[in-house]
Structure formats: structure tokens, C-alpha cells
C-alpha positions in Angstrom: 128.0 104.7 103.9 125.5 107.0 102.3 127.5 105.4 98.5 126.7 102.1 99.8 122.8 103.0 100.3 122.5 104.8 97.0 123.8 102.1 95.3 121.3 99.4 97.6 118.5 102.3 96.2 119.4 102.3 92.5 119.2 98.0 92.7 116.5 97.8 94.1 114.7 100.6 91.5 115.9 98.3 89.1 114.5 95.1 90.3 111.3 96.6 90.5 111.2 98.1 87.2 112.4 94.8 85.9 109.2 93.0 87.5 106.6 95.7 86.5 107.9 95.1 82.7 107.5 91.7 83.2 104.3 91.8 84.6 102.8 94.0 82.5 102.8 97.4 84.4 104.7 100.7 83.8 104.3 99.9 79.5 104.2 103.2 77.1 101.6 104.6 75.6 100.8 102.5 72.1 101.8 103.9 68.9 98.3 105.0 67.0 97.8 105.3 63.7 94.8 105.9 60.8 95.8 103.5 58.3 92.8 103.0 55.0 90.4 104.2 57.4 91.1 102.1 60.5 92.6 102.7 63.6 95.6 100.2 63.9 98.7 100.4 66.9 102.1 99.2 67.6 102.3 98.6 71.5 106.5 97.6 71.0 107.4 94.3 72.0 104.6 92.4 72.9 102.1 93.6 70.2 104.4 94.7 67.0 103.7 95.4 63.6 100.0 98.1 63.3 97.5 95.6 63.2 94.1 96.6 64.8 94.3 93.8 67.7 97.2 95.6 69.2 94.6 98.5 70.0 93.2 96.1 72.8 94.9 95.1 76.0 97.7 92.6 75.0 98.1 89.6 77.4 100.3 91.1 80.2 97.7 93.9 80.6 96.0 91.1 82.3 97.7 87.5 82.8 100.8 88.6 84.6 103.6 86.0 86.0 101.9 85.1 89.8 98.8 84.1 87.9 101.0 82.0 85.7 102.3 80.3 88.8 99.0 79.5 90.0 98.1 77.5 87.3 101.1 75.5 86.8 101.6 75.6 90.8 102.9 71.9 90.5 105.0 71.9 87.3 108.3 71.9 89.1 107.3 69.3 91.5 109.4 65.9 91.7 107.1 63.9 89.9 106.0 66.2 86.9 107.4 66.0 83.6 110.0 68.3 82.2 110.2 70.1 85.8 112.0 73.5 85.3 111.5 73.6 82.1 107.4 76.1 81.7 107.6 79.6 82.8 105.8 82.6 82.1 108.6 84.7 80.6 108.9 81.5 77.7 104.7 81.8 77.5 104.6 85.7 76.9 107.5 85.4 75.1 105.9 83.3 72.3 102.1 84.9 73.0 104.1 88.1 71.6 104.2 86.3 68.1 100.6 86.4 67.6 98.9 88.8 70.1 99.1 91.4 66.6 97.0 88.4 65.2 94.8 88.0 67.5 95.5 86.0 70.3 94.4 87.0 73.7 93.4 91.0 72.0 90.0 90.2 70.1 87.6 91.9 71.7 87.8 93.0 75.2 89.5 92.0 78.3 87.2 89.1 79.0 87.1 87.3 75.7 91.2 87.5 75.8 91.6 86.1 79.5 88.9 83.4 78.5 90.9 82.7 75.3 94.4 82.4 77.6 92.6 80.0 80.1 91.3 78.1 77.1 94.3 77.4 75.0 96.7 77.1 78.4 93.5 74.3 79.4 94.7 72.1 76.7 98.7 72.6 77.6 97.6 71.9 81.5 95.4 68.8 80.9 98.3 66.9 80.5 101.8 67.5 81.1 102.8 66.8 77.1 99.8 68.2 75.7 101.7 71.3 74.0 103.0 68.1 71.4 99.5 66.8 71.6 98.3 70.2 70.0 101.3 69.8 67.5 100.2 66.4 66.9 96.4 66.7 66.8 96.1 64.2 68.8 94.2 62.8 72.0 95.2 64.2 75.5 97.1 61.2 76.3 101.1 60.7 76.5 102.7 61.9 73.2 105.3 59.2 74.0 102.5 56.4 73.4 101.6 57.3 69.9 102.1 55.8 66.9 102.0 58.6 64.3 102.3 57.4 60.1 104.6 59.2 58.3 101.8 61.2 56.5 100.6 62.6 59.8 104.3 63.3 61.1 105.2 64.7 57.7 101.9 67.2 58.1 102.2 67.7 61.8 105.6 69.2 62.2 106.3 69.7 58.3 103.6 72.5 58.4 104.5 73.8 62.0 108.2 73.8 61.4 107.9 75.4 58.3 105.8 77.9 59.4 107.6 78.5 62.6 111.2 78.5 59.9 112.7 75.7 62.2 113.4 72.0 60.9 111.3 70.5 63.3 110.3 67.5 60.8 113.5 66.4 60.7 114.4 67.8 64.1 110.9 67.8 66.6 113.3 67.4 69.7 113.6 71.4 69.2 110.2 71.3 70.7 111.5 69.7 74.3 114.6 71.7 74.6 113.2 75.0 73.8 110.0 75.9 75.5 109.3 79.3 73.8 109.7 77.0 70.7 106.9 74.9 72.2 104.5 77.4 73.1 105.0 79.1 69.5 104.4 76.0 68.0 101.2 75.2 70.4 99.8 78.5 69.6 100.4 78.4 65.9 98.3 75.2 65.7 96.1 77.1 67.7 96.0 80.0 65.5 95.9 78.1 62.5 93.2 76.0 60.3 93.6 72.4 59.5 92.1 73.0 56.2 91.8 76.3 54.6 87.8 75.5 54.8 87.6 75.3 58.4 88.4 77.3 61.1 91.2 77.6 63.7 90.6 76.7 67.0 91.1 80.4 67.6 88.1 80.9 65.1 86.1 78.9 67.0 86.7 79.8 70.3 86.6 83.8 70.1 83.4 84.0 67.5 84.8 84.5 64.1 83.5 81.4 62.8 79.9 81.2 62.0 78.6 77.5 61.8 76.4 76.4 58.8 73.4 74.2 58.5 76.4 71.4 58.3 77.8 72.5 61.3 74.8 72.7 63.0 73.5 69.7 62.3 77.0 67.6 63.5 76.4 69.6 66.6 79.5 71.7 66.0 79.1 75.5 68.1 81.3 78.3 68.6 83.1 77.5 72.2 85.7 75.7 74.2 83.7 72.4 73.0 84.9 73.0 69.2 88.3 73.4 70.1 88.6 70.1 70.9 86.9 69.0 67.4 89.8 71.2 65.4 92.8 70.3 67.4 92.1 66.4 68.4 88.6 65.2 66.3 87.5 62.1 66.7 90.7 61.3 69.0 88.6 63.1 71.8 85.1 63.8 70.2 82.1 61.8 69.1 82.7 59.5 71.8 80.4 60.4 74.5 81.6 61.9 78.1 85.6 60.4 77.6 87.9 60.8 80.1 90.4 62.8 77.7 87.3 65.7 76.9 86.4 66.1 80.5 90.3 66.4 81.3 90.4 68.9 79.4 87.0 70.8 80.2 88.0 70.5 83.9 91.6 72.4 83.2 89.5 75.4 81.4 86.9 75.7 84.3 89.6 75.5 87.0 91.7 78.1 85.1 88.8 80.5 84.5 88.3 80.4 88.3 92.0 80.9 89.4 92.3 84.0 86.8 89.2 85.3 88.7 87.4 85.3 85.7 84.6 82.5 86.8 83.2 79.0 85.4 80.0 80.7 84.9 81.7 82.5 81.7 82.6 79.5 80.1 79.0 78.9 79.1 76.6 75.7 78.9 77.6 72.4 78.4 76.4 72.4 74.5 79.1 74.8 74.1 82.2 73.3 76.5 81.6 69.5 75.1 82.2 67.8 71.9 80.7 64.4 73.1 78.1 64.2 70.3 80.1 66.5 67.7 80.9 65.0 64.4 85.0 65.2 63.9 85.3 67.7 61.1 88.0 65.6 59.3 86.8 62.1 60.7 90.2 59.6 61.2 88.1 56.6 59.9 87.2 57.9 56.4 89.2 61.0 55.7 86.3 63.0 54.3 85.2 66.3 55.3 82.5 66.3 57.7 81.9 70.0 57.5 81.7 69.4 53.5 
């Protein structure tokens, strides 16, 4: 008897050593090191490599798996598409690629939970929108559009390669592999259109600093700008559309389930792209930031 309850113990240690990894608790100290003058760390796994953003909480510090569920409460429901197929462990998983670049550990806690509930607004606002990131294109059903060779050869050419998977030839990898999709969502997230303009990352977490161009096509730092790098005038431009407010809606709903508030997300100057110029408008092909 007293084997059988030791052993019981020891599982049940385990399990719960198990969930605290995955939800960010019990993690070792990070590795800390002066490198050229700057303080840079390794914190293992999740935030690899000495870069200085992996001196910052990474993402589990403070988006852990229930929060997760909250958002994407109804993603297994009858009705939704690909049910079964999001979790957290495939989101963390892939956030690990770029957290040592960036991604949800610039700056403090706040400005990473605000960028998590930004970039995971645009997968929520529509069940296929990590393809729609991908694709640049509007928040609608990825299924419904007609991409020309140019774009597709850009699209998941330049993702695939990046990401050292043949998704050109190959962009079904992307629905049977959802760390895959999440690594490609965040790299298009990470990563400039045009090496003149910023990322939506950029944007979003104040590295980019608009010009009298900018400025005057109404483009600011914020969620609104996002919307301008990864969709253009798909989404923007076009007044209050249903596909921008979609989208605004799924970042003020997850700022207030991560308890981080609505009233963080700033005016509505910054949240909209309604009167924004597209910074590569579809109609002429031209820089508009130019």
C-alpha cells in the first residue's frame, strides 16, 4: 500500500511540474551576459540565443495556457473551422522563434501582453486569418481569394523560404501544421514588406517613427497601422469597413480578457486605418510612404 501511494505522489509531482513549465512558472534563472557593452541573456527554450530582448519577461511570464483558452473559448466548437487543430503549446511553441527578436519582450510587461493581444486580434478576427496575414490580404475567407501568381509567388515564396519549408510549392503545410502557421503568421508579423517600411511589429511597439509622409497619409504608430502593413488597402482607406472593425473589436476584447484593459489600446486615431493611405496602394503599385 504505502508503494502504491508513493508512486500516486511521484505522478502527481510530475503532472504539476509539467503544467508549471508549460505555464510559465518554476523557469531558471536567465543566463546574463556583458557582451560590447550591453547586457544581453539566454533564458533556454523560449528565449535562446543572447539577444538583449531575452532580458525581459518572455511570453509565458505572462500569457500562460487558461488565458489562451479564454480567447479561443469556441475554437473547438462544432461549427468552427479546423476544430482541434489551435492550442497554446503550438502558439508558444512558435512565439519561441522570435521572442529573442522581439516579439512579446520589447519593453516591459505591458507593451508585450498588448503586442500578444494585438497580433493574436488579427488570427481571432476570423477563423483563417493566420493565411490572411500570410497572404496580406483582407480579413475575409482565404478560400475566396483569387491570388495572381506574383502575389502567391511573393506571399509564400518569401515566407517559406524564410521559414526553410517549400510552402510555395507546398502552402498546405500551413493547415496541417499549426506551429507552422503561427511561425509563418508571426514572421509576416515580424517582418517588412519592403525593406523601407516597417513591420507590423515596428509599428505596433514604437520602433517606427513616422515622417512628414506618414503623417500626412494619416499613418501612426498603433494597432491602426498594422492593419495598413499586413492588409493595405484590402482593409484601409475605406472608411469604418466591416473587416477593420472586426479586427479592432478582437484586440479590445482580448486586451480586456488578458486583464490588461481597452483603455490601453489608445484613441481611435491610433486603433483605425479608415482614412490611412495603404503604404503600397493595390491600384497603382507605388509607394505611398515614398
Amino acid at each position: 500500500m504505502e508503494n502504491k501511494w508513493w508512486v500516486l505522489v511521484m505522478a502527481v509531482a510530475v503532472v504539476m511540474a509539467t503544467v508549471g513549465i508549460a505555464d510559465g512558472d518554476s523557469k531558471p534563472p536567465p543566463l546574463v551576459k556583458i557582451v560590447k557593452g550591453k547586457k544581453v541573456c539566454d533564458q533556454g527554450w523560449e528565449c535562446k540565443g543572447l539577444s538583449q530582448y531575452c532580458c525581459n519577461q518572455t511570453i509565458s511570464d505572462f500569457f500562460q495556457t487558461y488565458q489562451f483558452e479564454d480567447l479561443f473559448s469556441k475554437r473547438n466548437s462544432p461549427v468552427a473551422h479546423a476544430a482541434g487543430f489551435w492550442d497554446y503549446k503550438s502558439f508558444i511553441t512558435a512565439a519561441a522563434v522570435y521572442q529573442p527578436h522581439g516579439f512579446g519582450t520589447t519593453g516591459g510587461k505591458l507593451t508585450g501582453m498588448k503586442e500578444v493581444a494585438a497580433f493574436l486580434g488579427h488570427v481571432g478576427s476570423k477563423t483563417s486569418c493566420v493565411l490572411c496575414i500570410i497572404c496580406g490580404c483582407p480579413v475575409v475567407d482565404v478560400n475566396a481569394i483569387d491570388e495572381s501568381n506574383e502575389t502567391r509567388n511573393y506571399n509564400y515564396g518569401a515566407t517559406g523560404e524564410a521559414l526553410n519549408v517549400d510552402l510555395l510549392n507546398h502552402p498546405e503545410y500551413i493547415e496541417q501544421n499549426a506551429t507552422l502557421a503561427f511561425q509563418a503568421a508571426i514572421w509576416r508579423w515580424m517582418t517588412p514588406v519592403k525593406k523601407s517600411q516597417p513591420s507590423a511589429h515596428d509599428v505596433f511597439v514604437g520602433n517606427w517613427k513616422p515622417t512628414k509622409n506618414d503623417t500626412a497619409a494619416k499613418r501612426l504608430p498603433g494597432f491602426g497601422t498594422t492593419m495598413n502593413v499586413l492588409y493595405g488597402d484590402n482593409v484601409c482607406g475605406q472608411g469604418d469597413v466591416d473587416s477593420m472593425n472586426n479586427a479592432v473589436s478582437h484586440y479590445l476584447y482580448y486586451l480586456d480578457t488578458m486583464g490588461v484593459g481597452r483603455e490601453e489600446a489608445g484613441p481611435h486615431e491610433v486603433l483605425s486605418c479608415a482614412e490611412q493611405k495603404a503604404f503600397n496602394p493595390s491600384s497603382s503599385g507605388t509607394d505611398a510612404a515614398s
